[in-house]
Backbone as JSON, one array per atom type, in Angstrom:
{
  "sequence": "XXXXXXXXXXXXXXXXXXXXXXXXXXXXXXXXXXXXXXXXXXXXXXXXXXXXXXXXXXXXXXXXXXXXXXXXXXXXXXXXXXXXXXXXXXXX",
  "N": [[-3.15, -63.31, 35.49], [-1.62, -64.42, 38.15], [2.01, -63.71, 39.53], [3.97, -66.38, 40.18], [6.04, -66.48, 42.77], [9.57, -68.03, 42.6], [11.45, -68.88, 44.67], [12.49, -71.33, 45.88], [13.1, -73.55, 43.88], [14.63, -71.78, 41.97], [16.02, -69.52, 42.14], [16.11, -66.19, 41.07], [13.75, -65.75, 39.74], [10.99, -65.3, 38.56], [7.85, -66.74, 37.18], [5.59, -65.83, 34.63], [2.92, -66.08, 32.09], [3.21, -66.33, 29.08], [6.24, -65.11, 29.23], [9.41, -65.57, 28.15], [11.93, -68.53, 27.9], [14.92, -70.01, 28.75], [15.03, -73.34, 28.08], [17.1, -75.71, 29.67], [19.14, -78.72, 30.32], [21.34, -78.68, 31.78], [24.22, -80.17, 32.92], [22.99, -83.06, 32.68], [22.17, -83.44, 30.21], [21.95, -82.44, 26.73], [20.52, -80.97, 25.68], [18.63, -77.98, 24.16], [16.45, -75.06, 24.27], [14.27, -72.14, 23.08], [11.52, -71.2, 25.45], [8.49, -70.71, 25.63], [6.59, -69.68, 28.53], [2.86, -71.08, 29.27], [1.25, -71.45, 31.09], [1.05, -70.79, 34.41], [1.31, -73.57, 36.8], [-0.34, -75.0, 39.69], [1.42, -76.09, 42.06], [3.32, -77.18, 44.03], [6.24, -77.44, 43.98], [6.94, -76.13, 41.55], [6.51, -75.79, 38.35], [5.86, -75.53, 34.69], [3.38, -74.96, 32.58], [4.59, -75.05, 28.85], [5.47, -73.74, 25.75], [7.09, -74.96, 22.55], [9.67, -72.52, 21.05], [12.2, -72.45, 19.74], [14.55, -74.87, 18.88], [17.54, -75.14, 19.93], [19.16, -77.8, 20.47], [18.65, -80.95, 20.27], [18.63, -83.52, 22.58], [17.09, -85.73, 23.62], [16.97, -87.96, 22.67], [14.91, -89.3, 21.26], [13.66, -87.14, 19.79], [11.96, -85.27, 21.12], [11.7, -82.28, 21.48], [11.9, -80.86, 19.27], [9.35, -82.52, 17.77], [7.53, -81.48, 19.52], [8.6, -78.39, 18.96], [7.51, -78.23, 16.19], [4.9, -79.52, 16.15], [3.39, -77.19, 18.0], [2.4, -78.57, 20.19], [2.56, -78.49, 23.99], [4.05, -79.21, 26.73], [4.97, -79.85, 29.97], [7.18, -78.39, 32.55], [10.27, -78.26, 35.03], [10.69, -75.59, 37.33], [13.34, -75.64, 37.5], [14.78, -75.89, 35.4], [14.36, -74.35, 34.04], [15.5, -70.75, 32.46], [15.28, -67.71, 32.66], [14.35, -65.27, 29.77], [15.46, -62.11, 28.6], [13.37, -59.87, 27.43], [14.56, -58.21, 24.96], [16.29, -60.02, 24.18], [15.1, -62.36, 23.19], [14.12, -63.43, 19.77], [11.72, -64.33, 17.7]],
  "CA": [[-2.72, -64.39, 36.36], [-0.7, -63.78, 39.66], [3.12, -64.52, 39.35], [4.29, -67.24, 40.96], [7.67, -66.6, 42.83], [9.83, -69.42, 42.52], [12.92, -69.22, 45.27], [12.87, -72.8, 46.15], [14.18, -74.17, 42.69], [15.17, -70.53, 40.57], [16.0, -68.32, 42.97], [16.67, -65.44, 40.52], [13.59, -65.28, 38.51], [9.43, -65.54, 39.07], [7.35, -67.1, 35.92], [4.41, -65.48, 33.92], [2.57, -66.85, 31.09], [4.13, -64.9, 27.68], [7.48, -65.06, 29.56], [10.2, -66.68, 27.31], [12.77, -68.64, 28.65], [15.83, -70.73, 28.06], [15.09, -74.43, 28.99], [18.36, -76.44, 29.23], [19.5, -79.05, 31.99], [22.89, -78.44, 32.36], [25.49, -81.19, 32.42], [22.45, -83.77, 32.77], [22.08, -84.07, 28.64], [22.65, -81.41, 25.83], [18.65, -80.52, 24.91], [18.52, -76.73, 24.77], [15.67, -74.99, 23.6], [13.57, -71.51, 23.65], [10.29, -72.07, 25.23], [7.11, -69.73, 26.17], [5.62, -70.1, 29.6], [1.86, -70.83, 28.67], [0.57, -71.39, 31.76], [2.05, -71.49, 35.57], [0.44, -74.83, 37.32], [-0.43, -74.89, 41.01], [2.01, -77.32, 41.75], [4.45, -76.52, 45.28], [7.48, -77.69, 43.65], [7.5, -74.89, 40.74], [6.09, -76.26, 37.34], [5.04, -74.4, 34.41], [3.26, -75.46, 30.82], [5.79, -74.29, 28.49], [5.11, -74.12, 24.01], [8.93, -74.37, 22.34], [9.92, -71.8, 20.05], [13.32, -72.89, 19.23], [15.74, -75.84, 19.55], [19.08, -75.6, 19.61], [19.9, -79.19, 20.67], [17.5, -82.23, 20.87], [19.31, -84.24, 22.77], [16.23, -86.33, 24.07], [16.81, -89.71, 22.02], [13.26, -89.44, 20.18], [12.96, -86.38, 19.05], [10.82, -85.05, 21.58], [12.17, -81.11, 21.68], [11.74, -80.72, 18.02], [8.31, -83.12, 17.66], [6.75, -80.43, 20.19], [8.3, -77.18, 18.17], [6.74, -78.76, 15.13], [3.27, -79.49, 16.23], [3.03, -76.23, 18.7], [1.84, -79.08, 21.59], [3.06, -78.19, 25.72], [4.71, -80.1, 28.04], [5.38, -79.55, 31.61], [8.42, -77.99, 32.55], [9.98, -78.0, 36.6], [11.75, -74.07, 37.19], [14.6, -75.49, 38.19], [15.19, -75.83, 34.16], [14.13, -72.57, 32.78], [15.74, -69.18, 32.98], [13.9, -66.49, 32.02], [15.06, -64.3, 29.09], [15.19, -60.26, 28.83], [12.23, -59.68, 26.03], [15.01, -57.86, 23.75], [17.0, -61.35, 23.53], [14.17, -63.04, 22.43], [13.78, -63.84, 18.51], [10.46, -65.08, 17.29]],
  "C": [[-1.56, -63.89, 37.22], [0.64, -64.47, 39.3], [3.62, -65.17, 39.85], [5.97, -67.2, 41.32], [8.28, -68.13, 43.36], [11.36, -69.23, 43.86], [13.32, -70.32, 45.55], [13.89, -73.3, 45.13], [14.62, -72.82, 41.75], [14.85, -69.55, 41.32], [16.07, -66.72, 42.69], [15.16, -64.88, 39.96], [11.92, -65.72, 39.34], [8.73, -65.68, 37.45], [5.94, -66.35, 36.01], [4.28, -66.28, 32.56], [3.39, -65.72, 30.13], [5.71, -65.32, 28.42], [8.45, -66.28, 28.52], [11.54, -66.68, 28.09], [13.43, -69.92, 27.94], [15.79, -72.27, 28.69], [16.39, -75.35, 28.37], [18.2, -77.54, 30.92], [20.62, -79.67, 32.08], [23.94, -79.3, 31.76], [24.35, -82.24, 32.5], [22.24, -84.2, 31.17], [21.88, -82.65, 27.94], [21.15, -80.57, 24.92], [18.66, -79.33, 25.22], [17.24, -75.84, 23.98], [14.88, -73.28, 24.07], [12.3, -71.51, 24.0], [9.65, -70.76, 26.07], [6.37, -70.24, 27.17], [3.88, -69.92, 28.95], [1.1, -70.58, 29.77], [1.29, -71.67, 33.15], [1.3, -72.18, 36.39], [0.59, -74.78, 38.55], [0.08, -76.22, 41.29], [3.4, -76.72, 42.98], [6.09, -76.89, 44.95], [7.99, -76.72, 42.16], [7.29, -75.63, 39.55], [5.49, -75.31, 36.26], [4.98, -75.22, 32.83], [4.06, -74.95, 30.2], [5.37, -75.26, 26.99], [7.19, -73.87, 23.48], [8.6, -73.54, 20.99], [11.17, -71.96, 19.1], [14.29, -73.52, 19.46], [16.71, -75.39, 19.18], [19.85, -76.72, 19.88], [18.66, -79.87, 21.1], [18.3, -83.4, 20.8], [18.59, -85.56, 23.77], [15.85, -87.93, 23.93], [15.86, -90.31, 20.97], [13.13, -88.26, 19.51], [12.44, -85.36, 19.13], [11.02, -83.3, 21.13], [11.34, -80.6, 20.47], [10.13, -81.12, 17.31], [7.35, -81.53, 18.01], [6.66, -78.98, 19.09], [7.31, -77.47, 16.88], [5.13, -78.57, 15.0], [2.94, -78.11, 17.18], [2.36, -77.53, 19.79], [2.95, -78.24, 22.81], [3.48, -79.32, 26.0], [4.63, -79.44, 29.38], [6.64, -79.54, 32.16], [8.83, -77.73, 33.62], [10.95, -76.36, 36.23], [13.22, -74.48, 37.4], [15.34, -75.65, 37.19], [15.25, -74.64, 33.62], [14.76, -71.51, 33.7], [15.2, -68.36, 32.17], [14.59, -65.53, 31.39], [15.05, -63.09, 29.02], [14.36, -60.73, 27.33], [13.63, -59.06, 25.04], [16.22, -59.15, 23.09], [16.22, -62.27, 22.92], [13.19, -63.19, 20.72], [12.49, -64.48, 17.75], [10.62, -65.41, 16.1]]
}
């Protein structure tokens, strides 16, 4: 699959599937989490399926962060959340 460069919202970084990355959103609420691009969605605003591998804060109100690592389900994730990790920071 072709990589989709993202400069619009994550000017730094271009998503692949396998790619692991740090989804957080900022000062907006305290949910931080490592999550695996699964799939990158044709979608002009920068979107990408994304499986979590590890919370460090579920700060979501329900649960949700944690629900997901649990069951291995996806969500849909915009780039302007994820940064993309170096493979030797990444813990499985």
């Amino acid at each position: 699959m072709k990589a989709v460069d993202c400069r619009e919202n994550n000017s730094s970084a271009s998503f692949e599937p396998g790619d692991f990355c740090l989804y957080a959103f900022g000062k907006e609420n305290k949910s931080k989490a490592v999550v695996e691009v699964v799939k990158v969605l044709d979608d002009p605003r920068g979107v990408a399926q994304v499986k979590f591998h590890r919370v460090m804060a579920d700060d979501t109100g329900n649960g949700l962060f944690n629900y997901l690592r649990r069951t291995g389900d996806t969500m849909n994730a915009s780039f302007e959340y994820l940064k993309k990790l170096p493979r030797k920071q990444v813990k499985k």
